[in-house]
C-alpha positions as CSV (number, residue, x, y, z in Angstrom):
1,X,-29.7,26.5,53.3
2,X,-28.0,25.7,56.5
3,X,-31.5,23.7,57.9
4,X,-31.3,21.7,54.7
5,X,-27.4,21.3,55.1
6,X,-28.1,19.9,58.8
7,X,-31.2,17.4,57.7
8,X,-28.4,16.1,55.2
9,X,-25.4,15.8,57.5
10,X,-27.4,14.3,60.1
11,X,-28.9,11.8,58.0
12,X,-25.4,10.5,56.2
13,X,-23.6,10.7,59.6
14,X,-26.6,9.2,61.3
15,X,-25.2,5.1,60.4
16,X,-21.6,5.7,61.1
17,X,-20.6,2.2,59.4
18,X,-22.9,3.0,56.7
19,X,-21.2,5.8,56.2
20,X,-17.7,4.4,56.3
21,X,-18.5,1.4,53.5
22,X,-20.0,4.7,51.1
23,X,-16.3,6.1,51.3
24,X,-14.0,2.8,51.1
25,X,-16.2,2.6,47.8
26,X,-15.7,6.2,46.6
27,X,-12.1,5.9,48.0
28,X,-11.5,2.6,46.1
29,X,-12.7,4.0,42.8
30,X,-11.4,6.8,42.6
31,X,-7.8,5.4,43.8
32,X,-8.3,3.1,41.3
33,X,-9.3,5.8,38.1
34,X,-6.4,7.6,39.5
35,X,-3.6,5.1,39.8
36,X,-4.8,3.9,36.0
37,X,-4.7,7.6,34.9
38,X,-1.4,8.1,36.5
39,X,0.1,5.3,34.5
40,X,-1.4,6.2,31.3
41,X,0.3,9.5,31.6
42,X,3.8,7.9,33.0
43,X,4.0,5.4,30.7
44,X,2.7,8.2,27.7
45,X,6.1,10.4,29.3
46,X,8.1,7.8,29.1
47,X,7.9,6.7,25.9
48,X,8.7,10.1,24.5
49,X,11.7,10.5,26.7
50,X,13.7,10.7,24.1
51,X,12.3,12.6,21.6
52,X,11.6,15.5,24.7
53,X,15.4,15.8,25.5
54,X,17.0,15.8,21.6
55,X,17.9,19.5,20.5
56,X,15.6,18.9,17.3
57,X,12.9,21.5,15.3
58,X,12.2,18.4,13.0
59,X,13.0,14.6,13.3
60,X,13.4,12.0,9.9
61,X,12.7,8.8,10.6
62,X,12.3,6.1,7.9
63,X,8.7,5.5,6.5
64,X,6.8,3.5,8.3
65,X,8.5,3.9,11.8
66,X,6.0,3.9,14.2
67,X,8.3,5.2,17.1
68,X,11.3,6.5,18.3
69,X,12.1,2.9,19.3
70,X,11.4,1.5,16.2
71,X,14.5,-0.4,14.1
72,X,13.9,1.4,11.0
73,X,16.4,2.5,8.6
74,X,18.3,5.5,6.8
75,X,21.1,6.0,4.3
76,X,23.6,8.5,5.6
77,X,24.1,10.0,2.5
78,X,20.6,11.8,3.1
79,X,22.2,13.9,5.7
80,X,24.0,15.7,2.6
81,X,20.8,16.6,0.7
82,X,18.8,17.7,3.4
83,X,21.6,20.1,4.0
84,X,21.6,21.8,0.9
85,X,17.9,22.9,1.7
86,X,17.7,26.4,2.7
87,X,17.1,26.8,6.3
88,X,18.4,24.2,7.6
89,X,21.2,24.8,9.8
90,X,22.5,21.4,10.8
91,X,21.8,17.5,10.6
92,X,22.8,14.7,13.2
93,X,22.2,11.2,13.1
94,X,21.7,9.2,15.5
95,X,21.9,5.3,15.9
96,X,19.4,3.0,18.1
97,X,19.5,-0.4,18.6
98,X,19.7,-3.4,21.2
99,X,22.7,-5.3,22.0
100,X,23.8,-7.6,24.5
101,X,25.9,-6.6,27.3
102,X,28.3,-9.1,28.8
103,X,28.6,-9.1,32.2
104,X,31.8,-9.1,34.0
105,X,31.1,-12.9,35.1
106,X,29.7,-13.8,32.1
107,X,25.9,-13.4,31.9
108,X,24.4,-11.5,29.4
109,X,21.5,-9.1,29.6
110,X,20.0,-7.0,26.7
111,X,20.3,-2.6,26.6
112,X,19.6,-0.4,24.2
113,X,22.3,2.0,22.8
114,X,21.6,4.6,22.0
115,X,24.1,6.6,19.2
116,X,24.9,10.2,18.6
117,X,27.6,13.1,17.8
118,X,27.9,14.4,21.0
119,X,30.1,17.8,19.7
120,X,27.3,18.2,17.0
121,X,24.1,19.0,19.6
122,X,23.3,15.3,19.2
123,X,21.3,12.9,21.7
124,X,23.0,13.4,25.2
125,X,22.8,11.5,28.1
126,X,20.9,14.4,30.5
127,X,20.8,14.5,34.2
128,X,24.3,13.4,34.6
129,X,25.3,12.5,38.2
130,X,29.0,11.5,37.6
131,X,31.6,11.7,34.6
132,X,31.1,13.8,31.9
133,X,30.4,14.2,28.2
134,X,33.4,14.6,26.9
135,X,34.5,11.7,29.0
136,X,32.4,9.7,26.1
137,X,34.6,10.9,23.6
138,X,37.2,7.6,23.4
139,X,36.5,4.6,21.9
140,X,34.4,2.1,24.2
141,X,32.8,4.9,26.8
142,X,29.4,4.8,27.6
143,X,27.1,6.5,29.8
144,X,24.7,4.3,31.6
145,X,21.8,5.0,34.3
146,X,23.0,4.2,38.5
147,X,19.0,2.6,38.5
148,X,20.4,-0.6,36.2
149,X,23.7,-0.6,38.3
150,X,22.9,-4.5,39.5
151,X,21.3,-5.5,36.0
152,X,24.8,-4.3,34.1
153,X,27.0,-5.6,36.8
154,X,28.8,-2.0,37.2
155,X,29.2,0.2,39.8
156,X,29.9,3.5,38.6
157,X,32.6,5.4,36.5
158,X,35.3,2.8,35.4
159,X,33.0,-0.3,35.7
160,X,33.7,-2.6,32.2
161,X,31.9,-4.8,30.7
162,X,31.3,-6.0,26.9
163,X,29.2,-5.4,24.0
164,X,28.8,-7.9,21.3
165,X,32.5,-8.6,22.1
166,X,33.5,-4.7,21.8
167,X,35.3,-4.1,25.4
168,X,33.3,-0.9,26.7
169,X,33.7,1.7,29.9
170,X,31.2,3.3,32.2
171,X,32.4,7.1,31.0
172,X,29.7,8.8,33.0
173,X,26.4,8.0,35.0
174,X,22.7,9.4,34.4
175,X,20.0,9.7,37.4
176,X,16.7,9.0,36.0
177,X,16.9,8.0,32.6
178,X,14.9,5.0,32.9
179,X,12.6,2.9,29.9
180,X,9.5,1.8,29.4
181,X,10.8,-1.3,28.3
182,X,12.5,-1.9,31.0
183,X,15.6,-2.5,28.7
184,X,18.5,-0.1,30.2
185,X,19.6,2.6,27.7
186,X,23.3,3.1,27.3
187,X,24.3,6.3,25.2
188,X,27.9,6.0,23.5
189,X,29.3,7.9,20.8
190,X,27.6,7.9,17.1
191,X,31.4,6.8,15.5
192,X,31.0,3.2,17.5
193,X,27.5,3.0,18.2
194,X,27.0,0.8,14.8
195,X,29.4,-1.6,15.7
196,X,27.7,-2.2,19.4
197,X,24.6,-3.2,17.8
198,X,26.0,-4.6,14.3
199,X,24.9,-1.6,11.8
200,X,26.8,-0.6,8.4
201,X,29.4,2.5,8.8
202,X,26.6,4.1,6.3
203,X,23.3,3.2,7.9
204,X,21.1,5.2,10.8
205,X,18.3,5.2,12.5
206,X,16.8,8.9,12.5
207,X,18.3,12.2,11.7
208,X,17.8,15.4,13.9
209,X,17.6,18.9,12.0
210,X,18.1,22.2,13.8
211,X,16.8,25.2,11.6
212,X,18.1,28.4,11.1
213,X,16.8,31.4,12.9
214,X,13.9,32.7,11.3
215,X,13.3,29.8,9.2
216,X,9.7,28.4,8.5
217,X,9.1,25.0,9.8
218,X,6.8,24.1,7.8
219,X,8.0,25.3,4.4
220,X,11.8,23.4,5.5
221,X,9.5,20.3,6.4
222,X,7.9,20.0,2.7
223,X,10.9,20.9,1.0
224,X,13.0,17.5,2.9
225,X,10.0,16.0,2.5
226,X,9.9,16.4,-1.6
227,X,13.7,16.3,-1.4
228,X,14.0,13.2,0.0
229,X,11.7,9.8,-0.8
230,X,11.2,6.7,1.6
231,X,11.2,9.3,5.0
232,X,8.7,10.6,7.3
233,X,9.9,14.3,8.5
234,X,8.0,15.6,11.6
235,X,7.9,18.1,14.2
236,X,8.7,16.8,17.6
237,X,4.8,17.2,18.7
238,X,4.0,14.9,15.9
239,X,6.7,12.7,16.7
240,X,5.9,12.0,20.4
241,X,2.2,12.0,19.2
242,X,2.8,9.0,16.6
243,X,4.7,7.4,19.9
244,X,2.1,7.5,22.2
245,X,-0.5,6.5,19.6
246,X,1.4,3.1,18.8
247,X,3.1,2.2,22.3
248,X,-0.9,3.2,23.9
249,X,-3.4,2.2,21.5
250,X,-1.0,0.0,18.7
251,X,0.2,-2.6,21.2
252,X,-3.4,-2.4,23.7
253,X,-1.6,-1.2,26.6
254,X,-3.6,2.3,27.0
255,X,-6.8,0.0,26.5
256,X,-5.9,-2.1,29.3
257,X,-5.4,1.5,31.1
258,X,-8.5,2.6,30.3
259,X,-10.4,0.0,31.2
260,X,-9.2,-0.3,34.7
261,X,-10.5,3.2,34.8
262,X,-13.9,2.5,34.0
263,X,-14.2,-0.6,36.3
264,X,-13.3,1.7,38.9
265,X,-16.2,4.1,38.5
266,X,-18.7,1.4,37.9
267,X,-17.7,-0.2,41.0
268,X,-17.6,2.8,42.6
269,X,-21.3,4.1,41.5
270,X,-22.7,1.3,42.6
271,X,-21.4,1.1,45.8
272,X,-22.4,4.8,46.6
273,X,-25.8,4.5,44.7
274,X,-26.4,1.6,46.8
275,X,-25.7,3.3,50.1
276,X,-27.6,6.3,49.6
277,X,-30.5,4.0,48.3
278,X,-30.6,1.9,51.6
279,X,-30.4,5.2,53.3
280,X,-32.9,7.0,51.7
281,X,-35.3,3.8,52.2
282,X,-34.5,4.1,56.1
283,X,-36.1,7.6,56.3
284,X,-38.4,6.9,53.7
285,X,-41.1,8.1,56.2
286,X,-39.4,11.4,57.4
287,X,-39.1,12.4,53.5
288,X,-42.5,11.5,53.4
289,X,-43.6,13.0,56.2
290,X,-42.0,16.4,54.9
291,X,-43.6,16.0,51.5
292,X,-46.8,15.7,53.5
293,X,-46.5,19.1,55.5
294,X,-45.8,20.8,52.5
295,X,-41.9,20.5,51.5
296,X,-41.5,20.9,47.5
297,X,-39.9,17.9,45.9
298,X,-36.7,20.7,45.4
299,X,-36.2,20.8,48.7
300,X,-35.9,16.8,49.4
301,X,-34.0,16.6,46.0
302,X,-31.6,19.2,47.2
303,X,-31.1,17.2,50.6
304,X,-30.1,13.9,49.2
305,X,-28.0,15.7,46.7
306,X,-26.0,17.5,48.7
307,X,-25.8,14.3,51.1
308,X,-24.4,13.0,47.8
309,X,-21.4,15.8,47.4
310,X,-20.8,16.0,51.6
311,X,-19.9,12.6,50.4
312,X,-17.8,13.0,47.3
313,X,-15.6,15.6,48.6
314,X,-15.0,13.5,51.6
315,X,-13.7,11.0,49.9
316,X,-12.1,12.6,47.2
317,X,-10.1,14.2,49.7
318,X,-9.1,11.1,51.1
319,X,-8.3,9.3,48.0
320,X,-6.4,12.2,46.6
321,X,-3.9,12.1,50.3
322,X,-3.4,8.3,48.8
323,X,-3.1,9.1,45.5
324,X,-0.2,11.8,46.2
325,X,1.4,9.2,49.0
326,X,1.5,6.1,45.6
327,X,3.1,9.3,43.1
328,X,5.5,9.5,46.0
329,X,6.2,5.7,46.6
330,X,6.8,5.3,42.8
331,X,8.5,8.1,41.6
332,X,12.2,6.1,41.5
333,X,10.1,3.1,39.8
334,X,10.4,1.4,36.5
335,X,7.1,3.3,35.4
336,X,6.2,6.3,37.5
337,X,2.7,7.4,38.0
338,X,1.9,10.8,36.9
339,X,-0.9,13.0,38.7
340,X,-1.3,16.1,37.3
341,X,-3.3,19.2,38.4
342,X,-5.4,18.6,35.5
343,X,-6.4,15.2,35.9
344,X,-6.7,16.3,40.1
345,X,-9.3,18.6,38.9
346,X,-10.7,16.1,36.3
347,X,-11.1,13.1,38.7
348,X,-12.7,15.8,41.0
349,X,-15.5,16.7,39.0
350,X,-15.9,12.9,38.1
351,X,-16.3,11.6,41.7
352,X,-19.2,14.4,42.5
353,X,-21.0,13.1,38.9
354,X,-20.7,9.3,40.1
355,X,-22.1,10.6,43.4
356,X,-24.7,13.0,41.8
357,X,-25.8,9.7,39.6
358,X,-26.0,7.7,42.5
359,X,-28.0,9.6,44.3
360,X,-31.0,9.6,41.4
361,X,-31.1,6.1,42.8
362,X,-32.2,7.4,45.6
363,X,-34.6,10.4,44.5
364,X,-36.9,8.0,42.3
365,X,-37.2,5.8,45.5
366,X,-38.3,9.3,47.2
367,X,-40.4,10.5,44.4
368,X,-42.9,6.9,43.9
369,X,-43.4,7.5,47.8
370,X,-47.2,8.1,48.7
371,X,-47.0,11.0,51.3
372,X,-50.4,9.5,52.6
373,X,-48.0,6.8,53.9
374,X,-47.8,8.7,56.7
375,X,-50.8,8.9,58.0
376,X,-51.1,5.2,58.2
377,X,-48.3,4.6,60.4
């Protein structure tokens, strides 16, 4: 093993250049499947931000709603008969919306507020950096994220500013809490939510239910779900799922993803099938020559094959150091990327199959060979 290791090494590092243009390719492709992948899941975390940080066992959400985001919605009085089904232990609403926010100087830029009881285990701003909850307890306190700082005009605890001519104050400020939409999110209080974004006192968006201990999910979920007509009630795994599947696939944006993906490993296979082609052809006479003394096609196929993996874990490595280097770079962006161990291992076992495929390019050349070439040199 360690002779055919050698023949292999020698002959990939033989044409340093050569060998330099095989990596930028596998580099480049898989840098590319990578960043793609890493968006797909960011932008797949963000869009269930929400629904990942609200104390609910099930969410209602008005028939039809698509997403957390979407403007759907309920009559309060539902809250009332879903409490009187056994297991159910409590029901918060919660208001959504988008409003414009007045600037101190006058501009306007649109948020989305976002509305709940924040005594009752409601929607809470999370990750809070400054203020506090109970600061957002008087009428016109909000909690906003430091990130949209220049977009809102504020500068922390005690900024002002307007919405839809309500005077309102920054009450507390998030780290992190970024959207997807780019649009920032400003939690307030459910009681004045409504009047931000121009709802009815007896109108919200989605209700969160918290089950008592012991109760079964799934008999509570039917029992709203016969109880109450014109709702969807889901688990928060269904939820985030019906999310992902409109904001990924509804609006085309996970099919753009994807296909960046797959340009990368075509471009990619073909570079490296190419390379290892051109330098299979330039010792097309030493694999002949070892097919004529008596080498078994194995051991020639086992040669350019492993040329083929010296050179995917080369640059996998490599494109994995830029990979973690981009996660880095964007983490504090509007849409992170997101590399998990998972997809590490996943995009690992993809770039030695491109290189493995490529390098049949290059065994077929080796197999029509005549090893009677040889002699007539």
């Amino acid at each position: 093993m360690s002779l055919v290791f050698t023949l292999a090494s020698r002959n990939l590092f033989q044409d340093r250049l050569r060998f330099v243009a095989t990596l930028i390719g596998i580099v480049f492709s898989v840098v590319l499947v990578m960043v793609q992948m890493g968006l797909y899941f960011g932008f797949g975390r963000m869009v269930t931000t929400m629904i990942d940080h609200a104390p609910a066992d099930l969410w209602i959400v008005a028939k039809g709603a698509k997403s957390f985001e979407d403007l759907s919605l309920l009559d309060m009085q539902t809250r009332d008969k879903v409490l009187t089904i056994n297991g159910v232990a409590g029901v918060t609403p919660v208001v959504i919306g988008f409003a414009d926010w007045r600037l101190p100087e006058g501009s306007m830029t649109p948020v989305f507020v976002v509305g709940s009881d924040l005594k009752d285990d409601g929607l809470k701003p999370w990750h809070l950096v400054a203020g506090s909850l109970q600061a957002l307890t008087p009428p016109g306190a909000v909690a906003v994220d430091r990130t949209y700082f220049d977009r809102l005009g504020v500068s922390g605890v005690g900024s002002t500013a307007e919405i839809r001519g309500h005077q309102v104050k920054v009450a507390a400020v998030t780290d992190g809490i970024r959207s997807f939409t780019t649009t920032p999110y400003v939690f307030t209080n459910l009681d004045y939510a409504g009047a931000y974004i121009g709802l009815p006192a007896n109108k919200v968006s989605h209700f969160l239910v918290r089950l008592k201990p012991g109760a079964d999910l799934d008999h509570v979920r039917q029992e709203i779900q016969s109880a109450v007509s014109g709702v969807q009630v889901l688990t928060p795994d269904q939820f985030k799922q019906k999310s992902r599947n409109y904001w990924l696939f509804g609006t085309g944006a996970g099919m753009a993803l994807f296909a960046g993906a797959l340009l990368g490993v075509i471009v990619g296979t073909v570079i490296v099938a190419q390379t290892l082609y051109s330098s299979t052809k330039d010792h097309l006479y030493e694999f002949a020559t070892l097919r004529a003394i008596g080498c078994s096609n194995r051991y020639i196929y086992t040669v350019i094959i492993l040329q083929a993996l010296l050179n995917a874990v080369i640059g996998f490595l490599l494109a994995a150091i830029i990979g973690f280097a981009v996660v880095e770079f964007t983490a504090r962006s509007a849409l992170p990327i997101v590399i998990s161990n998972d997809l590490m291992f996943g995009l690992f076992g993809l770039t030695v199959v491109m290189c493995i495929a490529s390098a049949l390019v290059a065994i077929t050349r080796v197999v029509r060979t005549d090893p009677v070439m040889v002699m007539s040199r």
